[in-house]
C-alpha positions, 0 to 999 in steps of 0.5 A: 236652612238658608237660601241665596238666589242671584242674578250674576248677569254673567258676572257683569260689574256696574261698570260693565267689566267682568268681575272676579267670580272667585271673589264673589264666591267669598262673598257668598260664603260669608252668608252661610248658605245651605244652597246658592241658586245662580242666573245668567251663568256663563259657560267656556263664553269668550265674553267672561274669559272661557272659564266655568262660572261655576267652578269659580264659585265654587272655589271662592264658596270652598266648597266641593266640585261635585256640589256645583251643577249647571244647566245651560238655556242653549248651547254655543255663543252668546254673541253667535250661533245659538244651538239647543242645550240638550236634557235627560236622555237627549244629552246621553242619546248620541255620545259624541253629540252630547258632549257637545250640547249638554246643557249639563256643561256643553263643550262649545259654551253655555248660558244659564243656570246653576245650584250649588250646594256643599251637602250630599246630592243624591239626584240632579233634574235638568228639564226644558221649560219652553220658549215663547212663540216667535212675534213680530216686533217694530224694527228700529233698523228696517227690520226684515226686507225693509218692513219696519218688522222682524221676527223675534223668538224667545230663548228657551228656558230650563229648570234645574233641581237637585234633592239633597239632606240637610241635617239627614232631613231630604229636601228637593231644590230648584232654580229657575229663570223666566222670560220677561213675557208674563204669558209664557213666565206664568207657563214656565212657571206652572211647569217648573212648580209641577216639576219640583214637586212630582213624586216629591212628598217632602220640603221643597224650594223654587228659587230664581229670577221668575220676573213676574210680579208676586201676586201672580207668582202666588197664583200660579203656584198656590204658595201661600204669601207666609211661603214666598220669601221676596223682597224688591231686588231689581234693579240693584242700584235701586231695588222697586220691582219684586221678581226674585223669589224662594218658594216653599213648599211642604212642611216648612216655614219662612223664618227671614228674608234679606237682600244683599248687594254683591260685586257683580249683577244687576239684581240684589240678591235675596237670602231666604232663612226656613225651618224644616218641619218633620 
């Protein structure tokens, strides 16, 4: 089983242009992925022309439209106001209101995940995994009533999974992207890692930009280092820091792990290779 995890930075070019996410999707389908977990995923954002990031994926990939799935960290614009995406039975609670900020897809724009695949889904987990508290922050330019100070407050994240068969063996898929504070990555990590594997007896794979160095990603999880597909990823021009990662969990073993540099991003992206055990 393959997995292709990337940070398509909304599909940012290293000359700060949007890049053609068709064409991107060619690139991936080239590798022969079995799944493809994507980061910084626009939705309908004016930024990257209002089109669905992942149906542009999933046309270059050739892959069915039901084999693309997304899950927003808010709702609204990216350069604007800012509404919470909405989860589970909160997106379906008030039918007009949902439609609007399902983190699923929201009708006014949405920032954040996704998981594509070509095989037979059978169950899609969307979850909110929190947000750091809000901390005051030096200000370069004056900050709040003149004070040199302002209030930051961290973007909530989400986790999104899907459990598929590959090969009629099922398997439970989940993406991930962490803050940059390691306090609250750690935590949204723990929640994300107990969310993949609850009432789940069989393999199962955390992939994603956890922006957290490896040793403490091990910790965290417990996966041991055998099952932690990594390798230096960030920045893409560069690669030294470790922070992308597949994790595996059940009876399965790592077989490979590469980097490939695509069109767009600022990270590498890292191909996982497993073999599923009975």
């Amino acid at each position: 089983m393959r997995i292709v995890t990337m940070n398509i930075q909304h599909g940012l070019r290293e000359d700060a242009s949007i890049g053609d996410l068709v064409a991107v999707g060619r690139e991936v389908a080239a590798l022969n992925p079995d799944v493809v977990a994507v980061q910084e995923v626009d939705h309908r954002q004016r930024r990257s022309g209002r089109a669905s990031q992942v149906e542009q994926l999933l046309e270059g990939l050739a892959w069915p439209r039901e084999g693309g799935h997304y899950c927003a960290f808010f709702s609204g614009s990216a350069r604007g106001l800012r509404l919470p995406a909405l989860t589970g039975t909160r997106a379906t609670g008030v039918p007009a209101l949902g439609r609007l900020l399902d983190a699923a897809g929201p009708a006014i724009g949405g920032y954040g995940l996704a998981l594509l695949t070509p095989h037979r889904v059978r169950r899609v987990i969307r979850r909110r995994l929190g947000a750091a508290p809000a901390r005051l922050k030096r200000s370069a330019s004056g900050g709040v009533l003149g004070t040199g100070w302002t209030v930051a407050v961290g973007q909530n994240r989400t986790f999104l999974a899907a459990e598929i068969d590959v090969d009629s063996r099922p398997c439970r898929v989940g993406v991930a992207h962490l803050e940059l504070g390691q306090a609250t990555a750690s935590a949204q990590l723990f929640g994300a890692w107990r969310l993949l594997n609850t009432d789940w007896p069989h393999p199962a794979f955390l992939a994603g930009d956890m922006n957290l160095p490896a040793q403490t990603v091990r910790q965290v999880t417990g996966v041991p280092e055998e099952l932690d597909a990594s390798a230096p990823t960030f920045p893409a021009t560069t690669p030294r820091a470790q922070i992308d990662h597949v994790l595996g969990a059940g009876p399965v073993a790592c077989d490979a792990v590469a980097t490939h540099r695509f069109s767009v991003g600022d990270h590498l992206g890292l191909i996982a290779d497993f073999t599923i055990g009975s």
